[in-house]
N, C-alpha and C positions, 0 to 999 in steps of 0.2 A: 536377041529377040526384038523386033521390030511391030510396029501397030500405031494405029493414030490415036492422039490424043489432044489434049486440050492444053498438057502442057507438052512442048517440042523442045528436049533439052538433045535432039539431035548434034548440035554444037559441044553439047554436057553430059555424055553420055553418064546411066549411073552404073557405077561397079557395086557388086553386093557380095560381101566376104563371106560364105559361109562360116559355121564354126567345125568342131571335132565331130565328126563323121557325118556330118551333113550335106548335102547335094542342092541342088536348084530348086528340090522339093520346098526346100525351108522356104523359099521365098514368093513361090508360085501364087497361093492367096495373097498375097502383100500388094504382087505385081498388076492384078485383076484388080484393086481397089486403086492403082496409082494410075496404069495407065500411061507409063510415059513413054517416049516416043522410039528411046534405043534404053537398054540395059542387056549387062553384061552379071551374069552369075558365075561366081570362083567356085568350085570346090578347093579346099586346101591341100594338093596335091604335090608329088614332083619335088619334094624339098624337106630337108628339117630341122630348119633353125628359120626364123623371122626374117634373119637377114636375108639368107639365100631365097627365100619364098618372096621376101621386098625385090628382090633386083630382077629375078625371075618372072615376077609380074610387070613392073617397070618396062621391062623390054616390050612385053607384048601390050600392054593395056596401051589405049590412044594418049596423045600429046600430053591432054587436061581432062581431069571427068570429076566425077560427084563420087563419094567414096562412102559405103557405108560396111559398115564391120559387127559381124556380130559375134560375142564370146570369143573363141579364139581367133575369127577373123578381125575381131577388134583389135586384136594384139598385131596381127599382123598392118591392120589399117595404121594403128599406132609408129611401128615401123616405118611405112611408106613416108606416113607425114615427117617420121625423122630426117629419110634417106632425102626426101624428093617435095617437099611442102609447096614448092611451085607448079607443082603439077597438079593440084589439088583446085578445086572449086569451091568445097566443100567438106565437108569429117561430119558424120553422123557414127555415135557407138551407141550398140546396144547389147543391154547385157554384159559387160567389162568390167573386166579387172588390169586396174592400169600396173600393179602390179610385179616385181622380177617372184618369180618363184620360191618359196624357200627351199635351201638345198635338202631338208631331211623330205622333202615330197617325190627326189628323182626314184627311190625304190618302188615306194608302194605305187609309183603309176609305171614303172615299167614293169612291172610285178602283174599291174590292171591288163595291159596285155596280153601278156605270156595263159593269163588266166581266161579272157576274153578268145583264145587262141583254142585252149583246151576245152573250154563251155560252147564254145560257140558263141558269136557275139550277138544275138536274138537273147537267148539264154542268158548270157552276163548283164547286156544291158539293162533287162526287163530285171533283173537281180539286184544290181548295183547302181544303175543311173537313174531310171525311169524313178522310184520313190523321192529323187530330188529334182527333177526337170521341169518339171510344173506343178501350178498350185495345186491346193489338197482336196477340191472340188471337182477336177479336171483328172486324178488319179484314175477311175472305172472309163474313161473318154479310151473306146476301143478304138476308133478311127486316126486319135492324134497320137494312139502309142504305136498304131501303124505304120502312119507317116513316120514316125523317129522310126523306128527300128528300122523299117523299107530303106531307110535313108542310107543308116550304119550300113547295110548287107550291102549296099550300091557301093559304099566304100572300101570297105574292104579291110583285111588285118593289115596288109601293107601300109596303107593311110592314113588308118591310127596306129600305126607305128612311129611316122613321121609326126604324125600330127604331137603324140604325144612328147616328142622330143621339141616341135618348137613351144608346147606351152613348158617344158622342162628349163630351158633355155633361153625365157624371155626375158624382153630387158625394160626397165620402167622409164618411158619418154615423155611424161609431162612436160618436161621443160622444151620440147619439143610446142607442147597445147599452148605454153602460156606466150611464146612466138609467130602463133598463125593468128591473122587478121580477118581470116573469113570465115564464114558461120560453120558454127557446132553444135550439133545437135548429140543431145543423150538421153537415152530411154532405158525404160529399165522395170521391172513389175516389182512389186513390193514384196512377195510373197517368195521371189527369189533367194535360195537359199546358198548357192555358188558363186553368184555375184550382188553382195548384199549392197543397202546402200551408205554404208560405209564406203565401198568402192567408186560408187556413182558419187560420191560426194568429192572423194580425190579427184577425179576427172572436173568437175564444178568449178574445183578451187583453184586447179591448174589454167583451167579455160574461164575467167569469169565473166567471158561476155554467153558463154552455152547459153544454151536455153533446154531444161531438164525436165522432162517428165517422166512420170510413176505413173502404170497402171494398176490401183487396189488389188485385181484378183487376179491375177498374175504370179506366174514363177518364171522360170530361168530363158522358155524357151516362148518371148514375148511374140515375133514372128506368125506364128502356127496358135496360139492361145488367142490373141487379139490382133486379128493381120489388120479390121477397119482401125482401130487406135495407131499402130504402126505406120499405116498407109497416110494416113490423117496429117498426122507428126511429119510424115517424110513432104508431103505432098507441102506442106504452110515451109520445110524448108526449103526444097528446090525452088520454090519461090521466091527465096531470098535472094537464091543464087544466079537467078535469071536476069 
């Protein structure tokens, strides 16, 4: 997606990871308030383990670019910086957990599946995810349960099938954050219940040069809750990077 703007990271393009069953949608208001000149939206597709989805991207994404990760794309963003750190401009996470898995989590979320499968994923999400996806003012917000769910049906049970296996099978790369030289950004809503800021603080401590913001009224799915706060954050850091 291409368009003029003010900043021209043409050179830098940015990559935006989505999370678990997420599409371009998550990032579309973000992208209207930043304005940058190329960006590249993932869905998490095509793979299912970090690794395969890191090298699988590597091949096709440009030389160098600006990398932003959100939730499960952060785990994958996490990856890239292991596999590839010089190809980076930039690490922006949001919403993360830097995190490996515990192993007693692989049933009940391949279980979330199997069930998502038989409910229909409209029906299980709005069941099982939406009470924890964003804050608790933002719960009756028909429009932003739209967008998520719209989002999950665009993906598909294949997708989070995969998908669920690479947050199954993730691996913790801090020591990967406390070796990159160039700016990191991390966001994160306070009211997040999936990615608490205990988690944003492991990423902090790894990387102590970040630069960490919280938004107050905020849960899980900061993007789509607060795209201008997002946009804001992204925009003072592509700046750095310029």
């Amino acid at each position: 997606m291409k368009g003029s703007s003010l900043l021209d990271t043409t050179a830098l393009p940015l990559v935006l990871l989505g999370g678990t069953l997420c599409t371009a949608r998550l990032w579309q208001p973000v992208i209207n308030h930043i304005n940058v000149s190329t960006v590249i939206c993932v869905t998490l597709t095509g793979s299912d383990s970090a690794e395969a989805q890191s090298q699988r991207l590597l091949a096709m994404l440009p030389a160098r670019f600006c990398l932003v990760g959100f939730s499960l794309g952060a785990i994958v963003a996490l990856q890239i910086l292991a596999d590839a750190p010089q190809r980076l401009a930039g690490l922006a996470l949001i919403s993360a957990n830097p995190f490996t898995a515990p192993p007693e989590s692989a049933v009940p979320r391949r279980a979330a599946v199997a069930d998502a499968a038989q409910q229909g994923l409209a029906s299980w999400l709005t069941a099982t995810l939406w009470p924890h996806y964003v804050a608790a003012e933002r719960l009756d917000d028909a429009n932003l349960h739209g967008t998520i769910v719209q989002m999950a049906q665009e993906c598909g049970l294949a997708t989070f099938a995969q998908q669920t296996e690479i947050a199954i099978t993730r691996r913790d790369h801090r020591a990967a954050l406390a070796n990159f030289s160039h700016p990191v950004l991390i966001l994160n809503g306070a009211q997040d219940v999936i990615c608490t800021a205990q988690h944003h603080q492991a990423i902090a401590t790894a990387a102590p040069a970040a630069h960490w913001h919280t938004q107050p009224n905020c849960g899980h799915f900061l993007p789509l809750e607060a795209p201008e706060f997002t946009a804001a954050a992204l925009r003072h850091w592509i700046l750095e990077l310029l």
